[in-house]
N, C-alpha and C positions, 0 to 999 in steps of 0.2 A: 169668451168669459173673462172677464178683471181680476184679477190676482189680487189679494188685500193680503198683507205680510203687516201685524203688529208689532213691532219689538217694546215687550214689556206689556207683553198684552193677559200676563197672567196678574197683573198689578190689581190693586181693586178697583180703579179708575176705569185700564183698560179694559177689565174684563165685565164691567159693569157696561159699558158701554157694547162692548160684542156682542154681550148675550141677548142686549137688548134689540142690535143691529141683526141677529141673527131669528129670535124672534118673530120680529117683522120682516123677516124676508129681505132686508136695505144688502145683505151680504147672505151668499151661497156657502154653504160648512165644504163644499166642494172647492171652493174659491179661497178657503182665508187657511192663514199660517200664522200661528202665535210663537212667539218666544219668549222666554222665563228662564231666570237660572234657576229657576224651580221647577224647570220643565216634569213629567206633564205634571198639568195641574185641573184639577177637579173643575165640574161645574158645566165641561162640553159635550156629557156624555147625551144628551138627544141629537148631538149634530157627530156622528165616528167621522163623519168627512174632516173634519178640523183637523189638520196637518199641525203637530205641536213639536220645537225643535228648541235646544239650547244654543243654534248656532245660525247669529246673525246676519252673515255675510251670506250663507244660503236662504234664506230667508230671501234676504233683498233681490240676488238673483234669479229669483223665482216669480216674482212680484212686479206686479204694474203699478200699484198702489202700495206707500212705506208709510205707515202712523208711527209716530215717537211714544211712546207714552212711559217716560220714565222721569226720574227727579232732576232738574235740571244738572244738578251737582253729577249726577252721574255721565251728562252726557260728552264728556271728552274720553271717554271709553269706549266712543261707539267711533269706529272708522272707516265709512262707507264709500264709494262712488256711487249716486243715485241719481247720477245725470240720465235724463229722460223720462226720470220715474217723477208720477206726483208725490209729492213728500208730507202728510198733513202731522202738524205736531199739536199736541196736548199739552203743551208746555208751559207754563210762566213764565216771564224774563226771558224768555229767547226771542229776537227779535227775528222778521221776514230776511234779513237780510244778514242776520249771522246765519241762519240757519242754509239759506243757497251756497253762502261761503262755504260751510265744513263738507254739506253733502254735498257739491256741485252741481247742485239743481235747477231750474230754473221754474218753474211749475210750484209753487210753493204753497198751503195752506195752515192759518193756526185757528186755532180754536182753545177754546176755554169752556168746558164744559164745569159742572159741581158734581158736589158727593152725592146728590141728591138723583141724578144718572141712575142707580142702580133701584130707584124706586120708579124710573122712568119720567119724574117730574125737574129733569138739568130743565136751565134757561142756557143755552148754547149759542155765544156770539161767535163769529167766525169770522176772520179777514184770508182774504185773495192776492198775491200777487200777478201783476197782470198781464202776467204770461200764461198763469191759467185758464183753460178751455171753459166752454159752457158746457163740457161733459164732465169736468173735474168737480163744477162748483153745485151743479146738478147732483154726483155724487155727496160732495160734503152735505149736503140739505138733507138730501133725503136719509145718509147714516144718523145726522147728528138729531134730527126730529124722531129717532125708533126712539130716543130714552128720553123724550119730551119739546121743547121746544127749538128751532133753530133761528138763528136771525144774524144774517149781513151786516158784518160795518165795515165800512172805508177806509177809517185809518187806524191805524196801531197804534194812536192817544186813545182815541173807542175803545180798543180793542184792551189796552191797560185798566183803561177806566171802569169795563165791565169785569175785568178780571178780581177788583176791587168789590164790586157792589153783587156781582153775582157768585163770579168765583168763591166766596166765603163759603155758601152753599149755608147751614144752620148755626155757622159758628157764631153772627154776629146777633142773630135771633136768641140763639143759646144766652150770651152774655144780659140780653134783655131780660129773660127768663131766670137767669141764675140773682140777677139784682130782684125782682119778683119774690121769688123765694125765700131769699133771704130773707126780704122785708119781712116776710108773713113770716118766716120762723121767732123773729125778735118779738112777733107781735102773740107770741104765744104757740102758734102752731104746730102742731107734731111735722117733723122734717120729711117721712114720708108721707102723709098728706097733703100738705103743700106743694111735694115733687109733680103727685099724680092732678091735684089740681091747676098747675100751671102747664103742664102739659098735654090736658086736656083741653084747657083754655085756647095754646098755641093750635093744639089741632082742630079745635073747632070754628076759631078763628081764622085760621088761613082756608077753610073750607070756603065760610062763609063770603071770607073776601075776594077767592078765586070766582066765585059764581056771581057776584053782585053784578050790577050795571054798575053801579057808581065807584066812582073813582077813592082812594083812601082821604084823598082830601075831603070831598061831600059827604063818604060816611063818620068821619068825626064830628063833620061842620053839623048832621044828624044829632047826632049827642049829644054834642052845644048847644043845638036850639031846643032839646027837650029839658034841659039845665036841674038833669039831677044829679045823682051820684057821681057817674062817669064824664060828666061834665066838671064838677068841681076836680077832678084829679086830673084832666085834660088842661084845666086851665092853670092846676098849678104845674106841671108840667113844662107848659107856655114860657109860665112867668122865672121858672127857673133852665129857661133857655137851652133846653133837651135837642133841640135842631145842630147848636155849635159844636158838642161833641162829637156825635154821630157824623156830620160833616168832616171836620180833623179826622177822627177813625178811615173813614171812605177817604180822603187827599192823604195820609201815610200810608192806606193800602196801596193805593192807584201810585204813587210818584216810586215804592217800591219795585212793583211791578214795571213799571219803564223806565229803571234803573239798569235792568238787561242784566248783561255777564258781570258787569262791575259790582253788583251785588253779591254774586258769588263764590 
């Protein structure tokens, strides 16, 4: 049986991710060990196997498998040997190759999961270093798809870049929404009605778009060709160049993110 040892796995991240890994069966409550300095912490009580400790260094000892799932800032407080172990982190800005440095590993994997994990709907890109097994990257798949989707990239520009455009998770949607809002407040609107209408909106709208065939390009180019309402607000839109922002936003996330430790 594979030892999974979380450290900072009572986090909301991590633990959003366990429960959903545990859920689906991707990880045995017999098999895994969380740590928190808030040890224990609520939320494993269907799985009593869940071995939950304050203390790292036993954790790792115990383990085949070490996920990171803390703030990066935090992590020169963690001082491991995890040579032999696979190492998967959850991290931003640590690169593959600081991370085999500190923990002397060779087996490495990251991932970028979102907030959106604890509703089981993450987009989860992952990169491998390629010392990694086909039993390691096998595992990474099948944990990181219990809380939604998983998908392979190659290289660590990918891997920043996703970190960027998914990692946000609803913050970048939010900011859409919160301009929405407003607007209709200035236009008169009671402020909690426009909340629940824009928020219904996002939620019925990402439904919609989840399920379509068409791509979000042909469902506006839809819009356009019908040229009523949602077409004039689409075209102004257009003509005040909504794409260049949103681009800058995404190229300041992403060059942050593979900025690495000197960001920190």
């Amino acid at each position: 049986m594979t030892k999974l040892g979380v450290i900072g796995g009572g986090g909301w991240l991590g633990k959003a991710l366990l429960l959903a890994a545990l859920a689906d069966g991707a990880v045995a409550g017999e098999a895994l060990t969380v740590s928190s300095r808030s040890a224990p912490v609520a939320g494993f009580e269907p799985w009593p196997a869940v071995r939950q400790t304050k203390d790292n260094a036993a954790l790792a000892a115990d383990a085949d498998i070490v996920m990171l799932s803390v703030r990066p800032q935090d992590l020169d407080a963690i001082r491991l040997d995890l040579s032999g172990k696979l190492v998967i982190s959850v991290m931003a800005m640590v690169p593959l190759a600081e991370l085999a440095e500190r923990f002397k590993a060779r087996r490495v994997i990251r991932a970028m999961p979102n907030a959106a994990a604890e509703k089981r709907l993450s987009f989860t890109p992952w990169l491998a270093s390629p010392e990694t097994t086909v039993a390691d990257c096998a595992f990474a798949e099948r944990f990181f798809r219990a809380s939604g989707m998983a998908q392979r990239v190659e290289t660590e520009a990918d891997l920043d870049y996703f970190t960027a455009l998914t990692g946000s998770g609803p913050a970048f949607l939010a900011a859409f929404a919160d301009a929405m809002m407003s607007d209709a407040v200035t236009k008169g609107i009671e402020p909690d009605i426009a909340e629940r209408a824009v928020r219904q909106l996002f939620l019925g709208g990402s439904a919609l778009m989840a399920d379509s065939g068409q791509t979000p390009a042909e469902i506006m180019q839809t819009f356009l060709a019908y040229a009523g309402t949602t077409a004039a607000g689409l075209e102004a839109m257009a003509a005040a160049d909504i794409r260049t922002p949103i681009a800058r936003g995404l190229t300041a996330a992403a060059a942050r993110a593979a900025a690495g430790t000197n960001s920190r």
